[in-house]
C-alpha positions as protocol buffer text, in pm:
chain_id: "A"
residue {
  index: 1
  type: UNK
  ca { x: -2177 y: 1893 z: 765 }
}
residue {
  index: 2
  type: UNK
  ca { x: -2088 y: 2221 z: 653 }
}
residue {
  index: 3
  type: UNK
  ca { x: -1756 y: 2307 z: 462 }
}
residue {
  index: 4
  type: UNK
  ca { x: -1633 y: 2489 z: 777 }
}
residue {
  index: 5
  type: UNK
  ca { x: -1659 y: 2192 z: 977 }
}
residue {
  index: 6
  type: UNK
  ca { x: -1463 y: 1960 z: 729 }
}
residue {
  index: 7
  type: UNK
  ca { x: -1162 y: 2238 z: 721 }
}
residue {
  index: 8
  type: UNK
  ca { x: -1237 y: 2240 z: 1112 }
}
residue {
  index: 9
  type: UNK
  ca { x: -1154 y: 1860 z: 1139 }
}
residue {
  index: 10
  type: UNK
  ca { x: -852 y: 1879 z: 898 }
}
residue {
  index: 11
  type: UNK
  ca { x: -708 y: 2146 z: 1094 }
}
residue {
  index: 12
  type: UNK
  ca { x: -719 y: 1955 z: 1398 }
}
residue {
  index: 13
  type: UNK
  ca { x: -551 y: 1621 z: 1166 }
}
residue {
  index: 14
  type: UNK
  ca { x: -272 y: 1815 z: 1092 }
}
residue {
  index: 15
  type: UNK
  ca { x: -229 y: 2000 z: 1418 }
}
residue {
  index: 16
  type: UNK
  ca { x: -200 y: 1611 z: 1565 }
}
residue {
  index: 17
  type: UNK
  ca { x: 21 y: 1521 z: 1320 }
}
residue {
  index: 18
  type: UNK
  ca { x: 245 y: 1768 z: 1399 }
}
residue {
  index: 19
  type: UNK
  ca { x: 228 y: 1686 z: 1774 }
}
residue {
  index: 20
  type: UNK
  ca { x: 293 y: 1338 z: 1711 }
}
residue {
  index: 21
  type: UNK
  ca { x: -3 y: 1261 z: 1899 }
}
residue {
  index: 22
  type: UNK
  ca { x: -55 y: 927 z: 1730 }
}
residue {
  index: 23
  type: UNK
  ca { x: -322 y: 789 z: 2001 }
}
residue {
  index: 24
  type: UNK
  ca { x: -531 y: 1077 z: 1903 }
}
residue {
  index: 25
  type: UNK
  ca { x: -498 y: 1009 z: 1516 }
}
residue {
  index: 26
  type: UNK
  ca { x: -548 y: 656 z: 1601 }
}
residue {
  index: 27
  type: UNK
  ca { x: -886 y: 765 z: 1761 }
}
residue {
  index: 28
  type: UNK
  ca { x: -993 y: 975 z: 1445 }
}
residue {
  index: 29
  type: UNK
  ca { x: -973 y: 648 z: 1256 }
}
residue {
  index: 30
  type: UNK
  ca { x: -1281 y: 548 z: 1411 }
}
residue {
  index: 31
  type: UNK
  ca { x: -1457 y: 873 z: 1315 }
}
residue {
  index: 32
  type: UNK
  ca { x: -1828 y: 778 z: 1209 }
}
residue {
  index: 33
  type: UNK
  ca { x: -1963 y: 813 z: 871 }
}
residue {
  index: 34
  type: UNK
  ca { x: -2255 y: 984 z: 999 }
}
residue {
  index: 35
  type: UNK
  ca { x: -2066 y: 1232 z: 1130 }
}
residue {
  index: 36
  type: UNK
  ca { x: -2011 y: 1361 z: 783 }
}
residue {
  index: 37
  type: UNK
  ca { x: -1667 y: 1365 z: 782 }
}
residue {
  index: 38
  type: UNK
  ca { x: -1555 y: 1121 z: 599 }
}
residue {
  index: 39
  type: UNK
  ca { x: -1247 y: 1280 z: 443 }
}
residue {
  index: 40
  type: UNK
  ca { x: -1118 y: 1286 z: 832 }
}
residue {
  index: 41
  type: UNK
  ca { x: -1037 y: 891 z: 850 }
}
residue {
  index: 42
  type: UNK
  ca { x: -870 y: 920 z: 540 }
}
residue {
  index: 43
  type: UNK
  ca { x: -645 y: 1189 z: 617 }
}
residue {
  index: 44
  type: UNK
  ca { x: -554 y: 1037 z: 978 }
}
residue {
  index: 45
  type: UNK
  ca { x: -489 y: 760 z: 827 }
}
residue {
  index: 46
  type: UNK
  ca { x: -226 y: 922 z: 605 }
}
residue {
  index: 47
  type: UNK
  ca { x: -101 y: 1121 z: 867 }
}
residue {
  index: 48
  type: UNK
  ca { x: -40 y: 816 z: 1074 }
}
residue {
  index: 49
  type: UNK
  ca { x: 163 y: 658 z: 767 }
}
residue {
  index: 50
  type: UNK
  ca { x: 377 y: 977 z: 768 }
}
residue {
  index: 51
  type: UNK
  ca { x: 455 y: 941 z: 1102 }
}
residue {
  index: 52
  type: UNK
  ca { x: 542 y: 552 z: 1088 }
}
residue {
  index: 53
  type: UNK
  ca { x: 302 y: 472 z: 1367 }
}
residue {
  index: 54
  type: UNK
  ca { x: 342 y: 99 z: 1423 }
}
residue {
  index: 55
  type: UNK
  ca { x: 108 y: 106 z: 1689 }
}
residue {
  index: 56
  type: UNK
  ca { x: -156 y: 205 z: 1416 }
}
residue {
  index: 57
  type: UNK
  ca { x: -164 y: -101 z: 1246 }
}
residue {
  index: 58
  type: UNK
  ca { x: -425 y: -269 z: 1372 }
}
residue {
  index: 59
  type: UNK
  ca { x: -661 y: 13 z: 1291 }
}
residue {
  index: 60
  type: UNK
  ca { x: -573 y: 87 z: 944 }
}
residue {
  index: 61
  type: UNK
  ca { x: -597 y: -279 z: 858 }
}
residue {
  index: 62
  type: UNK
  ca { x: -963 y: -209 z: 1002 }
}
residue {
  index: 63
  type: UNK
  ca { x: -976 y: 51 z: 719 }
}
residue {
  index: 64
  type: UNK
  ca { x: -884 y: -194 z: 437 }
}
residue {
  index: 65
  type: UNK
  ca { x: -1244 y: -300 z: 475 }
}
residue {
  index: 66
  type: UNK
  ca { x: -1428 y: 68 z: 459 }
}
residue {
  index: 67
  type: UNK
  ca { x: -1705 y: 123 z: 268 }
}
residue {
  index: 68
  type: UNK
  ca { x: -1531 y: 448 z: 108 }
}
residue {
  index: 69
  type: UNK
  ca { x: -1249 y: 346 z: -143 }
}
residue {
  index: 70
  type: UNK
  ca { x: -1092 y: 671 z: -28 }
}
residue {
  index: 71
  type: UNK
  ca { x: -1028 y: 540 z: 308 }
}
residue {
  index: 72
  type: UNK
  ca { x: -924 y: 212 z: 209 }
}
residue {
  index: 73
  type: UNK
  ca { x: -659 y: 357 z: -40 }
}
residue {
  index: 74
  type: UNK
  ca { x: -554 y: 527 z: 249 }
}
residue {
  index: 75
  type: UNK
  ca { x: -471 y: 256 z: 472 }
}
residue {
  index: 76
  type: UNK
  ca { x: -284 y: 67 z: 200 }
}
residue {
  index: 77
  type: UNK
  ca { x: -53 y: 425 z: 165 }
}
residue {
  index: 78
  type: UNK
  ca { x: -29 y: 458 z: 545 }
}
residue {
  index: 79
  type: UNK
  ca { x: 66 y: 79 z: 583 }
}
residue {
  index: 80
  type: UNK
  ca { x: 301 y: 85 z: 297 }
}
residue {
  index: 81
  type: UNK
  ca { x: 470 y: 363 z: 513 }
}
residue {
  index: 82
  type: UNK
  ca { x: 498 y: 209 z: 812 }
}
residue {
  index: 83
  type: UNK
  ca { x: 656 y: -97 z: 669 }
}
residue {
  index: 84
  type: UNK
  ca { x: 524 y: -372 z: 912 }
}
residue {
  index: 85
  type: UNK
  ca { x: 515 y: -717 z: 764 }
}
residue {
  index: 86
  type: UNK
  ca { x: 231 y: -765 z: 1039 }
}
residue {
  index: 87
  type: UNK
  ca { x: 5 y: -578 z: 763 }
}
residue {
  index: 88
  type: UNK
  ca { x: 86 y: -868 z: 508 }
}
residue {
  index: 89
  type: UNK
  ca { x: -206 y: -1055 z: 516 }
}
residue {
  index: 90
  type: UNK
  ca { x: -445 y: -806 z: 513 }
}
residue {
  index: 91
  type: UNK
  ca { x: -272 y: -641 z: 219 }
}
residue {
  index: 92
  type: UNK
  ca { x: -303 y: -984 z: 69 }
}
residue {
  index: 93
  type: UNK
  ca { x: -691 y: -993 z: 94 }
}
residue {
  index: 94
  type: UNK
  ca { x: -708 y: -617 z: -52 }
}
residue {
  index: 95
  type: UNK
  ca { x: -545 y: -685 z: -342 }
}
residue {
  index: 96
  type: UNK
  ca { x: -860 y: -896 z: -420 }
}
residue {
  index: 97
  type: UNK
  ca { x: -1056 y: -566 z: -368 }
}
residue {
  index: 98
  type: UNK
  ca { x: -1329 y: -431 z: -650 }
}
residue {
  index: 99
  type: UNK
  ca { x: -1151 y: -112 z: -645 }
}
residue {
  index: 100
  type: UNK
  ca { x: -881 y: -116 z: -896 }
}
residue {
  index: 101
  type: UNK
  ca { x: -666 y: 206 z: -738 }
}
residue {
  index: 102
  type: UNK
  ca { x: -692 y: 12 z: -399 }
}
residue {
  index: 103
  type: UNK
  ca { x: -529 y: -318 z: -527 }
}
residue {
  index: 104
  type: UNK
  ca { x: -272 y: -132 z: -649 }
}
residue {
  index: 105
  type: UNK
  ca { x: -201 y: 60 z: -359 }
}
residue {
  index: 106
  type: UNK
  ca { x: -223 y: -288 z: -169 }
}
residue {
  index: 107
  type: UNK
  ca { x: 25 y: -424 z: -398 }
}
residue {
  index: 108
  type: UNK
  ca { x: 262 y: -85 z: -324 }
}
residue {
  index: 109
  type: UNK
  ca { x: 201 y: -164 z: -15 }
}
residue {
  index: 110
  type: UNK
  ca { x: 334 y: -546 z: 8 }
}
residue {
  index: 111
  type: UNK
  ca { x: 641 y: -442 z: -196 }
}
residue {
  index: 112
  type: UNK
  ca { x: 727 y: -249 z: 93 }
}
residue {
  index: 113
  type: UNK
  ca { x: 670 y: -472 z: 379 }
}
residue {
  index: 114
  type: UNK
  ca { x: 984 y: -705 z: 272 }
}
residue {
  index: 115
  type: UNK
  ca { x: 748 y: -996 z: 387 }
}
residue {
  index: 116
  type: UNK
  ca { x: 866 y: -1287 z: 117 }
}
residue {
  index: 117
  type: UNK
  ca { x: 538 y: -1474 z: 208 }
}
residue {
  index: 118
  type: UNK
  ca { x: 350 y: -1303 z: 10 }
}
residue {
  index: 119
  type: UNK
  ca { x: 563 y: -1355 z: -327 }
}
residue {
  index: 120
  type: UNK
  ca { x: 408 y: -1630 z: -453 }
}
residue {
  index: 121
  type: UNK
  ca { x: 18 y: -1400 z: -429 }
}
residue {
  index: 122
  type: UNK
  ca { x: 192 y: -1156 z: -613 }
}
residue {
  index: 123
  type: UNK
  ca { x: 347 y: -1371 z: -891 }
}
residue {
  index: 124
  type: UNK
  ca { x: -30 y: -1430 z: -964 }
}
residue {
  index: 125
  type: UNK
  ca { x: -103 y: -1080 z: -1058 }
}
residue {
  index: 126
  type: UNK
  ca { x: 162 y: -1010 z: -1289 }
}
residue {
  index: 127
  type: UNK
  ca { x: -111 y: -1189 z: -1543 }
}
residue {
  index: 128
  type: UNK
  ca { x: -323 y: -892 z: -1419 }
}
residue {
  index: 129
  type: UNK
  ca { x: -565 y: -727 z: -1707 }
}
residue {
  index: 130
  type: UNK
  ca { x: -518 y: -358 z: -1550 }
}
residue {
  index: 131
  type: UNK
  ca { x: -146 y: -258 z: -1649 }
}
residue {
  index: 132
  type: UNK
  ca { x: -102 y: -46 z: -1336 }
}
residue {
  index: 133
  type: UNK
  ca { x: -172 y: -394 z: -1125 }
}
residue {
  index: 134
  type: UNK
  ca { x: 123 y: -540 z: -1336 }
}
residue {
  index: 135
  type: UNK
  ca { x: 377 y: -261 z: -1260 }
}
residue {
  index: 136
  type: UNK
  ca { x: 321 y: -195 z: -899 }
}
residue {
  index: 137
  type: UNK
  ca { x: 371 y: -563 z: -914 }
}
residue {
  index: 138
  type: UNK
  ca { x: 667 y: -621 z: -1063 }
}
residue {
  index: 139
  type: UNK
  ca { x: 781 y: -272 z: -882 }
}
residue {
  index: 140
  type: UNK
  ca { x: 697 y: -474 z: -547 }
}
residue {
  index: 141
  type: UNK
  ca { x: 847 y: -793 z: -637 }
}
residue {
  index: 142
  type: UNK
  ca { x: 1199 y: -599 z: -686 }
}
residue {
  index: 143
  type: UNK
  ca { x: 1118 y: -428 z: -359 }
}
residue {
  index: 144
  type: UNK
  ca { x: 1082 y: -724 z: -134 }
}
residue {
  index: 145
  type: UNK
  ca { x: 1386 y: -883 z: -318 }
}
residue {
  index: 146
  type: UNK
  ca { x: 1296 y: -1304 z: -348 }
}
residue {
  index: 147
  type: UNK
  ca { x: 1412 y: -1473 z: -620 }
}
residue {
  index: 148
  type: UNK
  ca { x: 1074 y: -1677 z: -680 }
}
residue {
  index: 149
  type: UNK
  ca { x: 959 y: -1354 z: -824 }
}
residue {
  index: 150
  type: UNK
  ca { x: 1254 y: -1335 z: -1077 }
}
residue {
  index: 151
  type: UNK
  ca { x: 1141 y: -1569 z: -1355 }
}
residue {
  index: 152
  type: UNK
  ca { x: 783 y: -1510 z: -1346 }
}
residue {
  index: 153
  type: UNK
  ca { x: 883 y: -1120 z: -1361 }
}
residue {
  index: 154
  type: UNK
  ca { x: 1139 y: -1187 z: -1663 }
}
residue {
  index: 155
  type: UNK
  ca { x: 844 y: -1373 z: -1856 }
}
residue {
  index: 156
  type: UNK
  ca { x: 610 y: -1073 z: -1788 }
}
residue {
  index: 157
  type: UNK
  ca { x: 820 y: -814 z: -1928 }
}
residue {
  index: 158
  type: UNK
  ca { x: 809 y: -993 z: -2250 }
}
residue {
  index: 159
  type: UNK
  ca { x: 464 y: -976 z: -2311 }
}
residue {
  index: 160
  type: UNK
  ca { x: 466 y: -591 z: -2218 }
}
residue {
  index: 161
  type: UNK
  ca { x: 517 y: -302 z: -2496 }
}
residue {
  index: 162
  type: UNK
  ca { x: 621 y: 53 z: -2524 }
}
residue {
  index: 163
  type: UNK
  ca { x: 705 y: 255 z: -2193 }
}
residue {
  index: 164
  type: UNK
  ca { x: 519 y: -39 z: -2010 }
}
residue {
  index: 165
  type: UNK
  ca { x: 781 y: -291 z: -2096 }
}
residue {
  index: 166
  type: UNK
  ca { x: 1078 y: -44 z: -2007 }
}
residue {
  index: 167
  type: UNK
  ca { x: 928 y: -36 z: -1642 }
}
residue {
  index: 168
  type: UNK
  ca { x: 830 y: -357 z: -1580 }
}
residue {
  index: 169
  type: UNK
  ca { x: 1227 y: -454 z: -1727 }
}
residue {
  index: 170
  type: UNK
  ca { x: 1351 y: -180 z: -1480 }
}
residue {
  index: 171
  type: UNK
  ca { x: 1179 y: -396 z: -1197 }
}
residue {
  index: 172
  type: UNK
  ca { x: 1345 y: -684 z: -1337 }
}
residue {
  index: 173
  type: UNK
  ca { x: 1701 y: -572 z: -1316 }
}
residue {
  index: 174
  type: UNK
  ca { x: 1648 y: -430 z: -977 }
}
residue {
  index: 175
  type: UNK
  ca { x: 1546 y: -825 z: -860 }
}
residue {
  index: 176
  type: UNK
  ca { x: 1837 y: -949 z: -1030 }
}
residue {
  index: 177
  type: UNK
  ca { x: 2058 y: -751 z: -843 }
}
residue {
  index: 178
  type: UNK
  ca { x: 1910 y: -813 z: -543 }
}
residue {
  index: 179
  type: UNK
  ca { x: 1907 y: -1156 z: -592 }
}
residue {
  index: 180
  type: UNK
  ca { x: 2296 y: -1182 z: -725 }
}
residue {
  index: 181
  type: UNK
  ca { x: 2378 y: -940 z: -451 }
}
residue {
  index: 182
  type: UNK
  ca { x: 2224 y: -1176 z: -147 }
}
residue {
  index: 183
  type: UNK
  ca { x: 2395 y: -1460 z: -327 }
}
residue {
  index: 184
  type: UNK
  ca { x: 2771 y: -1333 z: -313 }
}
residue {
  index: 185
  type: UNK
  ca { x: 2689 y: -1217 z: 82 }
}
């Protein structure tokens, strides 16, 4: 498809986004490759994120399973947004993705969906060989606030170095408080 078409069809993303026509983002989702567009399911996707479209869930867990790692990475960002612990387990199965970027957007993605369920699948990546895996880990372990993740975190910093190690102990402290916080109340 020509260049003109591709600006054509992100025009008429953002115009929806702007109308908060969700049903009609929702529909772009299904966009076919073919159509060569491809860039269009991504950017719906996003745009439904933005707009916290619960009723998008179902399709952008759909996405997690595209053949373009764009789109997937997508989804994870647009259900990461949205915050709905219904996206859980399919976050869970993306963070076993090929795609490096798109299990750590998955992992982003569980932090924020508060769902406690899924602590004990991320404790298991904080042994992770990619360092960005680690950190979004330990990053969504402080997010979703369960005290499981606090030891298993605290070991992990201490086999980090450098700027690496300062992060992962910032995620650390931010459990801690969590956890001594939801203690005292």
């Amino acid at each position: 498809m020509a260049s003109s078409g591709v600006a054509e069809a992100l025009v008429d993303v953002q115009q929806r986004k702007l109308a908060g026509d969700v049903q009609g983002l929702i529909r772009l989702l299904s966009v076919p490759t073919e159509s060569g567009i491809l860039v269009v399911r991504s950017v719906a996707a996003r745009a439904l994120g933005d707009l916290r479209a619960r009723e998008a869930v179902p399709g952008l867990i759909r996405l997690l399973d595209d053949a373009s790692e764009d789109v997937r990475i997508s989804a994870a960002i647009a259900l990461g947004k949205i915050r709905d612990e219904c996206s859980a387990g399919a976050l869970v199965r993306a963070i076993g993705d090929t795609s490096e970027p798109v299990r750590a957007w998955s992992v982003w993605a569980l932090g924020r969906t508060g769902d406690q369920s899924v602590v004990p699948s991320l404790v298991s990546l904080l042994s992770s060989e990619s360092w960005w895996i680690r950190l979004e880990t330990g990053r969504a372990l402080a997010e979703i606030g369960d005290s499981r993740g606090l030891r298993p975190l605290e070991a992990a910093v201490s086999r980090e170095r450098g700027r690496q190690r300062w992060r992962m102990a910032r995620a650390a402290r931010r459990l801690r408080r969590k956890h001594r916080s939801s203690k005292r109340g």
